[in-house]
N, C-alpha and C positions, 0 to 999 in steps of 0.2 A: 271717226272716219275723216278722211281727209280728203278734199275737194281743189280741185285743177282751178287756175285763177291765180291771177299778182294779189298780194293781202293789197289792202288798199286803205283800211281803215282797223285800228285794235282801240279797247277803249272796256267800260262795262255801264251796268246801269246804276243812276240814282236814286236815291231813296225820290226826291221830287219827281223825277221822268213818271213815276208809278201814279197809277191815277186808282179810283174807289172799287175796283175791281181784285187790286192788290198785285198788278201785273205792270208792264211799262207800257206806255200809253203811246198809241198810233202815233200821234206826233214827232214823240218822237224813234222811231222807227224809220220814219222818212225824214228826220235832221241830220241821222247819222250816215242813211245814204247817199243824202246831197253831199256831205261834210267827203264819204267817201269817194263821194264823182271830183273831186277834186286832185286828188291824187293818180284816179285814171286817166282825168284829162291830162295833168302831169304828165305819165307814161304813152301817151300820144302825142308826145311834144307838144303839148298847151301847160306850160307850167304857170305862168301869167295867168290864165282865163277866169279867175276868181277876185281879183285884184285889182283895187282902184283905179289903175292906170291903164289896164288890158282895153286893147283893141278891138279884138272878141273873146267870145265866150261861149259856153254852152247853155242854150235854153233849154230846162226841162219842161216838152212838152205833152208828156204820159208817161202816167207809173201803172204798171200790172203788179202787184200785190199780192203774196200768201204768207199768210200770219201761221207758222207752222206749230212752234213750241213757246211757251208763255217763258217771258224772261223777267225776273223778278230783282229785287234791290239786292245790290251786290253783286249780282251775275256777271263774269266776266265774257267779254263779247269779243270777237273778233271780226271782220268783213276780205271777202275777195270778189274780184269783177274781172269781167275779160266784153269784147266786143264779140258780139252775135253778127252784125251784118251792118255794112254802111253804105249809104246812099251818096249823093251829090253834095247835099248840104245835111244827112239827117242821118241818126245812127241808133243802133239799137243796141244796148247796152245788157249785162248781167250781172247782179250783185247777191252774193249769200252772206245774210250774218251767220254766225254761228257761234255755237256755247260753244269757247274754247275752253272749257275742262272737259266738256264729250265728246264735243264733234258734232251733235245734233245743230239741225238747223232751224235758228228762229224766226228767219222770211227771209224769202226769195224777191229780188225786183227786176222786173224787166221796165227798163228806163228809155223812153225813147227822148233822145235829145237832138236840136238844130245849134248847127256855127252858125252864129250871127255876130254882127259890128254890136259892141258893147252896150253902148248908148241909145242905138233905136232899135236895135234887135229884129234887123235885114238880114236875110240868110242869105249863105254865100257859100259857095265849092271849098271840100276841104282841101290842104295842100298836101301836094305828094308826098311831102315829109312825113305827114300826119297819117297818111292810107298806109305809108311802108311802116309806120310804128304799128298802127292798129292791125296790119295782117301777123303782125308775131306775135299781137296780143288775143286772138280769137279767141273765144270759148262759145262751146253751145250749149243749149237751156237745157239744163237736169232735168229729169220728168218730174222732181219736187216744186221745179219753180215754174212748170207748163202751166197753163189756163186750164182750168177745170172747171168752173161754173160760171164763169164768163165767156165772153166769146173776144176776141184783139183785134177780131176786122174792122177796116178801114169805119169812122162811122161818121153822120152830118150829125150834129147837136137838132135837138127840136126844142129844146132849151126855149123859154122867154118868161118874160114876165107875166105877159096876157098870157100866155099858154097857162103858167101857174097858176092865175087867178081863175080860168076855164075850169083845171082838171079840181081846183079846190088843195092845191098843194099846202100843208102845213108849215109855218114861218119857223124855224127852229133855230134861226139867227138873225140878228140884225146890228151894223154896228161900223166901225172904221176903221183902216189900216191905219194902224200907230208908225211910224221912224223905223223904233227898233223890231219892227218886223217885216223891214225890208232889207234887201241885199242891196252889195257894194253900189249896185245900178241903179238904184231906187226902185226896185219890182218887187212887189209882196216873195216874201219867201217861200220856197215850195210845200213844204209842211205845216203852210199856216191853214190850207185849203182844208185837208184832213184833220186839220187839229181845229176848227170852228165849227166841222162837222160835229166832232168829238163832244166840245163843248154842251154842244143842242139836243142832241141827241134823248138826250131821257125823255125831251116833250111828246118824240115822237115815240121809242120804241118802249116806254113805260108801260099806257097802257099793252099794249101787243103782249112783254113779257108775263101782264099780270093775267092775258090769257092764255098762254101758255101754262106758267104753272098752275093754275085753277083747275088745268083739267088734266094735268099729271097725275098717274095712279099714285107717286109717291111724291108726295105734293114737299118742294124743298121750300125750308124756312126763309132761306135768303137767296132771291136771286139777282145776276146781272147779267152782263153780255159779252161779247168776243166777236170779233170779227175775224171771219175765214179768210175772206179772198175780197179784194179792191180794184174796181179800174179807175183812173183818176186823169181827166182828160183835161189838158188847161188851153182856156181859149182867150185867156185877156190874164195882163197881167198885171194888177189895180197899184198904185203909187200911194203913199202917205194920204192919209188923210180923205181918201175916195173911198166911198161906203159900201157896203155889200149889206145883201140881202140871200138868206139861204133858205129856200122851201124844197119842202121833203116830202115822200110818200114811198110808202111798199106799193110795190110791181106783183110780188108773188111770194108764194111759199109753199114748203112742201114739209115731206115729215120731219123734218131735221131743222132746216134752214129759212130765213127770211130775205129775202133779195130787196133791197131799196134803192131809189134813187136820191141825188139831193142833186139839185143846182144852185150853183152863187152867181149871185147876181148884182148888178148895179141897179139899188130902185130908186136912183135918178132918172136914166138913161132907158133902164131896160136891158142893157148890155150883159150877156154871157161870161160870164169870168171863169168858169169850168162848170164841170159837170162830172159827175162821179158815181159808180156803182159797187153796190157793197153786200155782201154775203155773209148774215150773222146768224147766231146762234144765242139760245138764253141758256146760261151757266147755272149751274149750284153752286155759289160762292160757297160752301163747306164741301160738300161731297167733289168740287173743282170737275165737275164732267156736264156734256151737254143733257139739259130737261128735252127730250122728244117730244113733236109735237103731234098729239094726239089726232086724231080723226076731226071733231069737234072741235078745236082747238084752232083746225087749218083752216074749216068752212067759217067761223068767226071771223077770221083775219083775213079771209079771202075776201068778206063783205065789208070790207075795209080799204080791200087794193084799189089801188087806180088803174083803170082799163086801159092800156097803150103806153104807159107812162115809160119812159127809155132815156137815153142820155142824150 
């Protein structure tokens, strides 16, 4: 099938992108979006905006997220994006990979990005140049790449550090931005946030999956996980060598699905570095289909959840 959008990004997956699941790993899913937001900025007349010397640029500050069809080592990928709506300084963005030998689609993003001065990431009015490019580039969001178990309104983070320590949020990261994982501006890269989730992850939804499968009728040999759907909200944007801290917890769950939150944090500071929600599922890494989750299964994990816990 073939999808309305400038291609913006062609490429496929590598054997390393794949992580123990046997799939390509959220990280990089949103490397190859950022990589494609480059060429749309491009076609908005910002061919600069990624580039050592740019005066501005685009800040990605929200990724909406659906992980549609698992893409595996060797899959040939291709990407298209068009602009959904733009503000004064902020714009909302659409991108679909897709398996270019079928046409299915491997995730949807809706990207919300601000023009800002390069260097201290001030936002500022786009130029008319830029509005007369982006209205011949419109596209609007396929019901594939709509929000379905998230919500996209406006939200205030409740994020903090004492908050974490209150609700008893689980540590599932700790550590430091390295150089080479920041962009041209010195600002942690966008997929590093999802990918240190990725990281930690088994601390927290280890136990969870091993009660899920416990009380599967058809109890699989090996399980993992998958994420459905992601919002991913960035509130600071950490430089070399500035630490973060990531505590986690499940919010909820229901027959299918587990909804969690994580916040990164500065625990120097206490400072909110983003915040993020994520909608997973435990897999049968042989039979590759989701384990439901039992009656029994939910009340377990429900006496687990954190009461309020939000982004």
């Amino acid at each position: 099938m073939a999808f309305e959008g400038a291609e913006i990004w062609r490429g496929g997956v590598n054997t390393w992108e794949c992580d123990e699941m046997g799939h390509m790993n959220v990280r990089f899913y949103v490397a190859k979006a950022v990589e494609g937001l480059t060429t749309l900025a491009a076609l908005i007349g910002m061919p600069d905006a990624f580039r050592p010397e740019a005066t501005s640029t685009l800040l990605v500050r929200e990724q909406h997220i659906r992980f549609l069809k698992e893409a595996h080592a060797g899959a040939a990928l291709h990407m298209v994006g068009g602009v959904v709506e733009m503000g004064e300084s902020e714009a909302r963005l659409v991108q679909l990979l897709i398996h270019s030998n079928s046409g299915d689609i491997a995730a949807s993003f809706q990207t919300v990005v601000t023009h800002v001065t390069a260097r201290d990431g001030t936002a500022f009015p786009w130029s008319e140049r830029t509005r007369g490019l982006a209205a011949a580039r419109t596209l609007a969001v396929p019901e594939k790449a709509q929000a379905r178990s998230v919500s996209l309104e406006p939200v205030t983070s409740t994020a903090s550090l004492a908050r974490a320590e209150d609700l008893g949020l689980l540590r599932i990261g700790l550590g430091a931005i390295s150089p080479q994982e920041c962009d041209v501006f010195g600002r942690m890269r966008p997929e590093l946030f999802i990918g240190r989730v990725s990281d930690g992850i088994g601390g927290l939804v280890g136990p969870m999956r091993a009660i899920v499968a416990g009380h599967a009728p058809n109890k699989p040999a090996r399980t993992g996980g998958a994420v459905l759907e992601y919002r991913l909200v960035q509130l600071g944007w950490p430089r070399a060598g500035e630490r973060f801290e990531l505590r986690s917890g499940l919010a909820s769950a229901d027959g299918r699905t587990m909804r969690m939150i994580h916040w990164m944090l500065d625990p120097e500071t206490g400072k909110v570095w983003g915040t993020s929600e994520a909608v997973a599922i435990t897999f049968d890494l042989d039979a590759r289909k989701v384990v439901p989750i039992e009656d029994a299964a939910r009340q377990a994990l429900m006496a687990t959840a954190v009461e309020g816990l939000a982004l």
